[in-house]
N, C-alpha and C positions, 0 to 999 in steps of 0.2 A: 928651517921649518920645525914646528915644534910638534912634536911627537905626542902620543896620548899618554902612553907612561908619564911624561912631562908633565901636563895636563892635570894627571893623578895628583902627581905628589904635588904641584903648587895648590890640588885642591885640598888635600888635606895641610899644609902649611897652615891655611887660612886661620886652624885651631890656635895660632899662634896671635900674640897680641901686634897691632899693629907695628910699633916704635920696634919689635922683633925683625920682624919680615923684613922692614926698610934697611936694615944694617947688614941682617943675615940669609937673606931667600935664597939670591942668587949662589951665595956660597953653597948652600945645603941641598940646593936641588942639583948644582953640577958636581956633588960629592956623591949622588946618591945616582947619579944618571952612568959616572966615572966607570965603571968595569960592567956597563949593560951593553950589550949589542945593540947598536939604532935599529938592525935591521927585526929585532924579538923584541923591541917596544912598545909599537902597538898591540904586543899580544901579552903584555905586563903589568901589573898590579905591586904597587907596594905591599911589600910583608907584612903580617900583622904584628911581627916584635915592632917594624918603624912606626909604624900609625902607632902603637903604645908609646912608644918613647916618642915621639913627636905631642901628644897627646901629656906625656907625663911633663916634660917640658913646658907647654901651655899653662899648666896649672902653676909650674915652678916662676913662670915667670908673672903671672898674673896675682900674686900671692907674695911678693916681694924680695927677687931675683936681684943680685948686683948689677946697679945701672940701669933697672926699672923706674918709670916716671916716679913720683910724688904721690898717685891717686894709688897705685899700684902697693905702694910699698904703706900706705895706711890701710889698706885693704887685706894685705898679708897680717900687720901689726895687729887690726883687729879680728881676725881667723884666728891668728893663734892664740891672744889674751883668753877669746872665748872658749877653745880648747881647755885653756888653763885654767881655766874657771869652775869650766862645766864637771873639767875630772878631779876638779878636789872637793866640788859638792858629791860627786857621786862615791868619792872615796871615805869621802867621812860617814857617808851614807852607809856605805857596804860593810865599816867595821863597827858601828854603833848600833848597826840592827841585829847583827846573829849575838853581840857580847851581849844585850839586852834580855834576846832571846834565851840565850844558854842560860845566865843571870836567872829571870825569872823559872827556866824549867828545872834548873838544879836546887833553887830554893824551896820549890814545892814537895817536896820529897817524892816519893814513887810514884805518885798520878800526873806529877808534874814533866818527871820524865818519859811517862807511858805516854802521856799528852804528845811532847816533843818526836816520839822516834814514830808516832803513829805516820809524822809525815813521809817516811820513809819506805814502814813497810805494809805489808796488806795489798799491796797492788801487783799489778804484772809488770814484769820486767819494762820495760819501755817506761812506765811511769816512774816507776824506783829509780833506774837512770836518771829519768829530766828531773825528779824533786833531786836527785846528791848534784845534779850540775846545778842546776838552781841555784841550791846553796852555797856551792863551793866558787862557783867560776865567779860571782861577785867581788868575790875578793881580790881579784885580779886589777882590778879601780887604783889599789892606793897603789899596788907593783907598779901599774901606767904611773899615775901621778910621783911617784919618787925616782921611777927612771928616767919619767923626763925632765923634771929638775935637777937631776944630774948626768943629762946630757945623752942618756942611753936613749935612740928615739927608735932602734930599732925594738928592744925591748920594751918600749911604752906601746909602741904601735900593735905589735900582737898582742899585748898584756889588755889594752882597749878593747882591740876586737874580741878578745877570748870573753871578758866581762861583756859586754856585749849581746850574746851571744841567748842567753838567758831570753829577755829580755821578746826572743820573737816566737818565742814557744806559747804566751797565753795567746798571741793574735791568730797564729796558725789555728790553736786549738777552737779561738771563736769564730772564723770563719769555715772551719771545717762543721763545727757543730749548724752553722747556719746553713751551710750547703744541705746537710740532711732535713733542714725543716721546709715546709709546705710552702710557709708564704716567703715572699720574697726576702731576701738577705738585705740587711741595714751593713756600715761599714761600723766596726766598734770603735768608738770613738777615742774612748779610754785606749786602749791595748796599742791602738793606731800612734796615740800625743807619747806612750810609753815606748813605743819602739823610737822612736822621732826623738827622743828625751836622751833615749844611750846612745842611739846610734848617730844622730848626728855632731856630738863631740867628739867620738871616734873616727867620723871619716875626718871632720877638721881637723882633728891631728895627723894624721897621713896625711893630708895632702899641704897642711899651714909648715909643719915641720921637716920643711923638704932640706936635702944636703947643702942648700946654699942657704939656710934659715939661719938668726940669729938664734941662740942659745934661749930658754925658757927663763922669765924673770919674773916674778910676781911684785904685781906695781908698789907692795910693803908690806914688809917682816918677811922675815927667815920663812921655807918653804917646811921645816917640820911645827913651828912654833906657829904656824896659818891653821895648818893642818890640824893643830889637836885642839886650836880654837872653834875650828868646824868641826870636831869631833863633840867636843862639851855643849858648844849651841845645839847641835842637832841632837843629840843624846838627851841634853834636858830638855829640850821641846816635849820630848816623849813621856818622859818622866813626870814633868810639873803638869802635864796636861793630856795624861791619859786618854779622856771622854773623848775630847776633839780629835783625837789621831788619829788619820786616816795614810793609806801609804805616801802621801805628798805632803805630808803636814813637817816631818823633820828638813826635808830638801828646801822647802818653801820657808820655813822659815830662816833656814840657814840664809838664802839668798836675800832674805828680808835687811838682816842682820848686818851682810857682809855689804850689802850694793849701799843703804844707808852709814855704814864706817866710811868707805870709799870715797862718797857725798860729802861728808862731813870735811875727810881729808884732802880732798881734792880742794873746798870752799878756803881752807887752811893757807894752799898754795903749795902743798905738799909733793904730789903728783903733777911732774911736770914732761916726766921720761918714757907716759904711756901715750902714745897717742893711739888712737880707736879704742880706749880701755870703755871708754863710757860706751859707745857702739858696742862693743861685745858685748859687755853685763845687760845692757838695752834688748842684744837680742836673744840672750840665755834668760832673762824674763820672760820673753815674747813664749817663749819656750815652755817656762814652767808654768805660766799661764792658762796655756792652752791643755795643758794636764790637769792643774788644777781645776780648771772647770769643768775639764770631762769625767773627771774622779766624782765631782759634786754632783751630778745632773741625777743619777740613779738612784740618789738620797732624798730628790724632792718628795717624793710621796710616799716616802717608808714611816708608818707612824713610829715617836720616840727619838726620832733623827734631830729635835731640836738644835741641843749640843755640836753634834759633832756640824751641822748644817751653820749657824751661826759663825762658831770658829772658822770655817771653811768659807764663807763669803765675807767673816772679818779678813784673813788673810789673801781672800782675792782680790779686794780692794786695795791691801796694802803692798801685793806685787805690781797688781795695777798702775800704779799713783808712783811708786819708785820708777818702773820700766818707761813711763814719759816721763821725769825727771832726769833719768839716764842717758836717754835719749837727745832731749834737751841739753844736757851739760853736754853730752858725746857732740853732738852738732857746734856746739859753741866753743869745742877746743880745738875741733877741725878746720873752725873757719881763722881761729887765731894763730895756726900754723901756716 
C-alpha cells in the first residue's frame, strides 16, 4: 500500500525530467523511504534540503547531465554559451566605463575631480554606501568572466552575483519613489530590461555551469585576446561617438560587432563545435533589445534628443536584424545536427 510520504516524494520527483524518473524513481524513492518508520509516514513530509537537491538535480539534468537526451544537452550547450557571452559583454562593460570615467575626471584638473567625487559625498550614509558599491561591485564581471574560463565556477558564480547586485538598487529606488506618489505606479520599464540584463546571465551561469558541465569554451580566440577586443569596441563606441552615448550604446554595440564576426565566421564554416551558439547570442539580443528600447522611449519628447535618438534607433535596427539572423542560423544548425 502506498503511503502518503511516498506519495510526496514521487510528487515532487515529478521536478525531474522524464528519461530521469524512468531509470532512477524507483531507486530514489526506496532510498529515501529506507530508514522512515511506515508507521510515521503518513504524518511525513520531505525535508527541504531533499526538495533542494531534488530540484537542483532537475536543472542538472535538464541543462546537459551525462546521458541526458540530445534536446537536453543543446539546451544546456545553449544556457551556457549565453552565460558566456552575456558576462564578457558585461565585463568589458565594467572596465571601460570607470577607466573612461577616471580618464576624463583626472584630465580636467580640480573641477573635473570635484565633478567625480561629488558622486560620492554630500549625501547620507545609505546613499554614500550604494554610489561606492555601485561603483565598485561592477567590477566583479571580468573576476566572473576570467574565472570561468579558467574553470573556477564557484568563484564566477558569486563574483556574478556580487556584480549583479548593483543593478537592483535604481528599480527598488523607482518603485519606492512611485509608491509615494498619488497616481497609480507604472512598472519602470528601463530599470526592469536592466535588472533582467545582469541578472539573468548570472542565474544562467549557476545553474548552465553545474558539476557535471563541460568546461567554458568561447566558440573563437583565446578568452583574454576576446576580452580586450570587447574592451577597444566598447570603449571606442564611447569615444568616436560621444553625442549618441547613452548607458546601452557601448554594450549594444559590442553585441553589434561580435554576433556579426560570428556570422561571418560561422558562413566561413568555422564554427562547427558550438551547437546552440546562434540560440544563445539570439537570445542575449532579445535581451539587449528590450533595454535598448526602454533606454530610448524617454528620449522621444526631450527637445535636442535628435542625436542621441537617431544613433539609438540606428542601432536598434541593427540589433534587431542581427537577433533574427541569429536566430535563423541558430535553427538551421540545430536542425543539421
Amino acid at each position: 500500500m502506498t503511503t502518503l510520504l511516498e506519495t510526496r516524494y514521487r510528487t515532487v520527483l515529478r521536478l525531474l525530467p522524464a528519461y530521469y524518473r524512468r531509470e532512477r524513481e524507483e531507486e530514489m524513492v526506496e532510498t529515501y523511504l529506507w530508514d522512515v518508520d511506515r508507521e510515521v509516514q503518513d504524518q511525513s513530509r520531505p525535508t527541504f534540503g531533499e526538495v533542494a537537491s531534488i530540484a537542483a538535480l532537475a536543472v542538472r539534468c535538464r541543462l546537459g547531465a551525462p546521458g541526458a537526451p540530445r534536446r537536453y544537452a543543446l539546451l544546456g550547450s545553449a544556457v551556457r554559451l549565453f552565460a558566456l557571452s552575456a558576462l564578457l559583454l558585461q565585463a568589458a562593460s565594467a572596465v571601460v566605463s570607470p577607466v573612461l570615467q577616471l580618464t576624463w575626471a583626472f584630465t580636467r584638473g580640480a573641477s573635473g575631480r570635484r565633478m567625480f567625487l561629488t558622486e560620492f559625498t554630500g549625501r547620507s550614509t545609505t546613499e554614500t554606501v550604494v554610489a561606492v558599491l555601485a561603483w565598485t561591485l561592477p567590477l566583479l564581471w571580468p573576476v566572473a568572466y576570467f574565472a570561468l574560463v579558467h574553470d573556477r565556477r564557484r568563484l564566477a558564480r558569486c563574483a556574478a552575483l556580487g556584480a549583479a547586485l548593483p543593478a537592483l538598487w535604481p528599480l527598488i529606488r523607482a518603485i519606492g519613489s512611485q509608491a509615494g506618489d498619488a497616481a497609480p505606479p507604472g512598472l519602470p520599464w528601463y530599470e526592469t530590461s536592466a535588472v533582467l540584463l545582469a541578472w539573468l546571465p548570472a542565474l544562467a551561469l549557476c545553474a548552465g555551469y553545474h558539476r557535471d558541465a563541460p568546461g567554458a569554451r568561447l566558440p573563437g580566440g583565446s578568452p583574454g585576446l576576446v576580452f580586450l577586443a570587447g574592451c577597444v569596441v566598447t570603449g571606442g563606441s564611447l569615444v568616436l561617438l560621444p553625442g549618441v552615448a547613452d548607458l546601452v550604446w557601448a554594450p549594444a554595440t559590442a553585441f553589434v560587432v561580435g554576433a556579426a564576426g560570428w556570422l561571418v565566421w560561422r558562413a566561413r564554416g568555422k564554427d562547427r563545435t558550438s551547437p546552440g551558439a546562434g540560440l544563445a547570442l539570439a537570445a542575449l539580443g532579445l535581451l539587449l533589445l528590450a533595454v535598448r528600447v526602454a533606454s530610448l522611449y524617454p528620449w522621444l519628447h526631450v527637445p535636442g534628443a535628435a542625436a542621441l535618438l537617431g544613433g539609438g534607433l540606428g542601432q536598434t535596427a541593427a540589433v534587431a536584424l542581427l537577433t533574427l539572423a541569429l536566430a535563423v542560423a541558430g535553427g538551421l544548425d540545430l536542425a543539421r545536427r
